[in-house]
C-alpha positions in Angstrom: -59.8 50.8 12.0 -59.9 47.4 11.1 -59.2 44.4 13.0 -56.6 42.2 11.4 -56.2 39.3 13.9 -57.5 36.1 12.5 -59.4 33.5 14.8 -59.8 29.8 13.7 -61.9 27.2 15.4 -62.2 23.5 15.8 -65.8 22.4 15.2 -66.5 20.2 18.2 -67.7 16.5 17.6 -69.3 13.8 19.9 -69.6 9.7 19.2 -71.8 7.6 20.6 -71.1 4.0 21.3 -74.2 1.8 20.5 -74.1 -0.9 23.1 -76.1 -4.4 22.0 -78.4 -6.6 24.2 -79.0 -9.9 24.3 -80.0 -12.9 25.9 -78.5 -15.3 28.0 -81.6 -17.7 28.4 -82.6 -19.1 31.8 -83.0 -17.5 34.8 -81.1 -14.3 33.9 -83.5 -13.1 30.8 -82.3 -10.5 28.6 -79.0 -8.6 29.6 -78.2 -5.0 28.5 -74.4 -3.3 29.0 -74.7 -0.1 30.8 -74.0 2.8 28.6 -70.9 5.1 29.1 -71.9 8.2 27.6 -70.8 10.1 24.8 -67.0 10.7 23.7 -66.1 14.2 23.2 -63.3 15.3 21.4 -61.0 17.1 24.1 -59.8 19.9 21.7 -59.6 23.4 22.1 -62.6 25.3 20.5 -60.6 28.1 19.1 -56.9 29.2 18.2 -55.7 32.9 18.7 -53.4 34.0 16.2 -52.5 37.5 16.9 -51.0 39.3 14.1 -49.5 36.5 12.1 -46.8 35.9 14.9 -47.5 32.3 15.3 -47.7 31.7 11.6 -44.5 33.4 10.9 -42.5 31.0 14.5 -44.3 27.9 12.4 -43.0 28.7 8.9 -39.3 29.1 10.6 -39.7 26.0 12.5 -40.5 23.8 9.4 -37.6 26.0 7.5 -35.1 24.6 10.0 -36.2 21.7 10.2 -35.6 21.2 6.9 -32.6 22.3 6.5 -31.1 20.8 10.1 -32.5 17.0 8.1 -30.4 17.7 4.7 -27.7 18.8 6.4 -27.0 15.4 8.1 -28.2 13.8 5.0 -25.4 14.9 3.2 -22.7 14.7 6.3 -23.3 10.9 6.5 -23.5 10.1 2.8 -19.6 11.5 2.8 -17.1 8.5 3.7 -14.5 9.2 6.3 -11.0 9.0 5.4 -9.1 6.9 7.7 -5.6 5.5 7.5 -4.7 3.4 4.8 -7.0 4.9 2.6 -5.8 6.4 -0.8 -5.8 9.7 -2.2 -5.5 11.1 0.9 -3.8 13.5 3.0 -2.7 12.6 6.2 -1.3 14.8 9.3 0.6 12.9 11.5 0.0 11.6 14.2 -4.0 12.0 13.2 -5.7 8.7 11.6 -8.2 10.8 9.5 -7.1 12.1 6.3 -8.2 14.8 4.1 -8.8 14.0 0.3 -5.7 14.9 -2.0 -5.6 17.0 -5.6 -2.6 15.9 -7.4 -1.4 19.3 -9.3 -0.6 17.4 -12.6 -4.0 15.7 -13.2 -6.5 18.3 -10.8 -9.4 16.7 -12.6 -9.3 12.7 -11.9 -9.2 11.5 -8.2 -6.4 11.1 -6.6 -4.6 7.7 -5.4 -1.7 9.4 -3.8 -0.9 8.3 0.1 0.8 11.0 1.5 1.8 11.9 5.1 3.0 15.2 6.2 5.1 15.4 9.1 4.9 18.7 11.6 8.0 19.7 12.8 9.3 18.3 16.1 6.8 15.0 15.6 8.1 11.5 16.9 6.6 8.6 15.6 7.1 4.7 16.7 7.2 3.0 13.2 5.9 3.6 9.4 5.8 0.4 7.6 4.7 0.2 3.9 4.4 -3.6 2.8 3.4 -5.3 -0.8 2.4 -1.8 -2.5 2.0 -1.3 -6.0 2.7 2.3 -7.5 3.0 4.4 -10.4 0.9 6.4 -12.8 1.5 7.3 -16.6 4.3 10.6 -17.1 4.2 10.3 -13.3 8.1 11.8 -12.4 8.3 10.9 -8.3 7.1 7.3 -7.2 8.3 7.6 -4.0 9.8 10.8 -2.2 10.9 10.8 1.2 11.3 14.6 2.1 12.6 16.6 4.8 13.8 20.1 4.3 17.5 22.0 5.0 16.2 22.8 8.7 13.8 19.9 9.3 15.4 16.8 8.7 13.3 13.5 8.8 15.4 11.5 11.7 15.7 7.5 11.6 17.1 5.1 13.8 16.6 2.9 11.0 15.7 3.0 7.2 15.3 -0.2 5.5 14.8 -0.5 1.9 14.2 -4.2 0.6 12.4 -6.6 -2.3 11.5 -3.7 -4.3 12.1 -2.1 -7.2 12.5 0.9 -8.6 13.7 2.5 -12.4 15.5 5.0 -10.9 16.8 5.9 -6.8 18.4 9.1 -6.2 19.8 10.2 -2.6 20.9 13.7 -1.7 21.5 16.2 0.8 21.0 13.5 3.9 23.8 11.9 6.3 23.8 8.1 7.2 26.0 6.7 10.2 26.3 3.5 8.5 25.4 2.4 5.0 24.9 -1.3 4.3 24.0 -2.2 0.2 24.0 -6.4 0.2 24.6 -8.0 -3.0 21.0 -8.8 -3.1 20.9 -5.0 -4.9 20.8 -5.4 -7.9 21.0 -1.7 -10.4 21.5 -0.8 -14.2 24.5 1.0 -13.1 25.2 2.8 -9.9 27.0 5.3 -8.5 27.9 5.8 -4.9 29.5 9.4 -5.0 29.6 9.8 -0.9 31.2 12.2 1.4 33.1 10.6 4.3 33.1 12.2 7.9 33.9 11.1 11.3 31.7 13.6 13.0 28.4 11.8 12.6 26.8 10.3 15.4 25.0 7.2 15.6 21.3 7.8 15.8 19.4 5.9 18.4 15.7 7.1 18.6 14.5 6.4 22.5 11.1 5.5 23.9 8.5 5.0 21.2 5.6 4.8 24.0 2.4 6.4 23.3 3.7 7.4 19.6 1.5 6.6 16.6 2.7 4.1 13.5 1.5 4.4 9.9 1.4 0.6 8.5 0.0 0.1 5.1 0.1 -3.5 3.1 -1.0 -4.8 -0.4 -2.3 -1.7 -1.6 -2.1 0.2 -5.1 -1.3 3.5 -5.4 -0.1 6.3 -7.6 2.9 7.2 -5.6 3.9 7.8 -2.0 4.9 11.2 0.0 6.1 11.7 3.2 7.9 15.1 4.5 8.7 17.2 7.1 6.7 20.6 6.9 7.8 22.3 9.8 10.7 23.9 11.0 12.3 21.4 13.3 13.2 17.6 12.7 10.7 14.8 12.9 11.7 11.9 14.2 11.1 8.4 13.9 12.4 5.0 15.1 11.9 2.9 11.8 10.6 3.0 8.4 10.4 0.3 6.2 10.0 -0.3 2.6 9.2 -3.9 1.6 8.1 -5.5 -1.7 7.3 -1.6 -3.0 7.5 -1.7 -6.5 6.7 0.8 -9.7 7.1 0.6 -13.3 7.5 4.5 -13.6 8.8 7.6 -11.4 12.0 8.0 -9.5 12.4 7.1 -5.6 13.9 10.7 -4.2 15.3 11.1 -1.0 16.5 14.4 0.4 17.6 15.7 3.9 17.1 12.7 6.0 19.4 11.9 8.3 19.7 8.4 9.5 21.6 6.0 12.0 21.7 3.1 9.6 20.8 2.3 6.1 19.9 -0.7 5.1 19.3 -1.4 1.3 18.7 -5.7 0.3 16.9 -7.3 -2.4 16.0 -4.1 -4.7 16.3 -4.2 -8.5 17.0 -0.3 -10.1 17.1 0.6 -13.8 15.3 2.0 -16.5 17.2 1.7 -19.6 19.6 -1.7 -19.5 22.4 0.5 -19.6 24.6 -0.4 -16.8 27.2 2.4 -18.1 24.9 4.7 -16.8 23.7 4.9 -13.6 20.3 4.2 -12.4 21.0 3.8 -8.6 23.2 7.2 -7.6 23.9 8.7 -4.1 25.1 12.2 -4.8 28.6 13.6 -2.7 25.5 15.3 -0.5 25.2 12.5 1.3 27.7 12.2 4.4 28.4 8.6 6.0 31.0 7.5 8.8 31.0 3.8 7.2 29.9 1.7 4.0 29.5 -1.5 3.1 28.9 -1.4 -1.0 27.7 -5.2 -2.6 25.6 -3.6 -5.5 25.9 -5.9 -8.5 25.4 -4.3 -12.1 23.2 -5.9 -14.7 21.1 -4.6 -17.6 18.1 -4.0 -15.7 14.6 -2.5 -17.1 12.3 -2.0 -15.3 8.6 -1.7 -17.4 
């Protein structure tokens, strides 16, 4: 039978160290340094490698290796998505966002800024500041979502110095309503419910709740929604100087202690015989205050 284990050795080596003489004149004559020896090499003179077992832990090693270094290669060359960032998906309360497909156009990147709301979520503040939106046969600018058994709750929702083609509000309940004459719409239409069984919202304690702020951005459009199963509630939201040229702002099951709607411009046709600004007879209120002034407004 033959003996397959291998045996490798290390040829040994030695170096010497020539040492000079010389001189130093006078009473000391010539001078020689004392030699040290030789210098041998300190490895083993033979490696054992029974049955390729070695070999085979090496190869793996190296294999790992490998792959453990591209791995984090490609880990660190992806950028984090952190809050404000664009075209991004963002569970609340988290910071970090997770990158967004819009369904109409799957194929370019997205510049959406959405936030998704789990049910029973309370949040201090989301403040969206100087933001530029809107995106060619893009139907929703701005929606502001909460479903039949999830409402999003606000103490307050203030809408100001923006502007819209087209507002639409439906299926919600605001304790007060207050439209200044700064509101400006091609035609509006205030088609409200009245009820005295409302409440007053008052959101409590924002302590150790996260905000969402996000100034002088562009974007394609915002979203934020409930997607659970019970309200989510928040103390304010605001919407200053937000402005698009195309899409509708929606609103839908959001219930509300006050709204406050100054400085906007609304319309998408001139036409102030039809109307551009519209709050459906879904939406319940105990009081209203409505200043809206009509002019042929459009918005490109």
């Amino acid at each position: 039978m033959s003996d397959d284990k291998k045996k490798f050795k290390s040829r040994k080596f030695s170096l010497k160290v020539p040492v000079p003489s010389f001189k130093l004149g006078g009473l000391f004559g010539a001078f020689k340094f004392p030699t040290f020896g030789k210098l041998v090499n300190p490895f083993p003179s033979g490696l054992y490698l029974g049955g390729g077992k070695l070999i085979v832990i090496s190869l793996a090693t190296v294999v790992l290796g490998f792959v453990a270094s591209m791995f984090l290669l490609l880990s660190k060359g992806e950028q984090e998505i952190t809050w404000p960032m664009a075209g991004a998906v963002y569970e609340a309360p988290s910071m970090i966002g997770a990158r967004a497909v819009d369904v109409e156009t799957p194929m370019e990147a997205s510049q959406t800024l959405q936030i998704n709301l789990p049910g029973g979520i309370r949040l201090d503040e989301i403040n969206l500041v100087n933001i530029s939106l809107g995106k060619a046969a893009l139907a929703t600018a701005f929606s502001l979502q909460g479903t039949s058994t999830a409402y999003i709750v606000v103490d307050d929702l203030i809408i100001k110095n923006s502007e819209f083609p087209s507002m639409d509000f439906s299926n919600s309940e605001f304790y007060n309503i207050t439209a200044t004459s700064s509101v400006v719409a091609a035609g509006h239409t205030f088609n409200i419910t009245a009820t005295t069984t409302l409440a007053d919202i008052t959101v409590g304690s924002g302590r150790g709740v996260a905000s969402y702020d996000a100034e002088d951005m562009v974007v394609d459009r915002i979203i934020i929604q409930c997607t659970g199963t019970s309200d989510c509630v928040i103390d304010t939201i605001t919407i200053d100087g937000v402005k698009t040229w195309v899409g509708v702002f929606d609103l839908d099951y959001v219930k509300a202690g006050k709204l406050t709607l100054e400085g906007l411009r609304v319309g998408d046709d001139g036409d102030i015989n039809s109307a551009d600004l519209v709050m459906n007879s879904t939406v319940y209120f105990t009081s209203v205050a409505d200043g809206v002034t009509e002019a042929p407004i459009n918005i490109k």
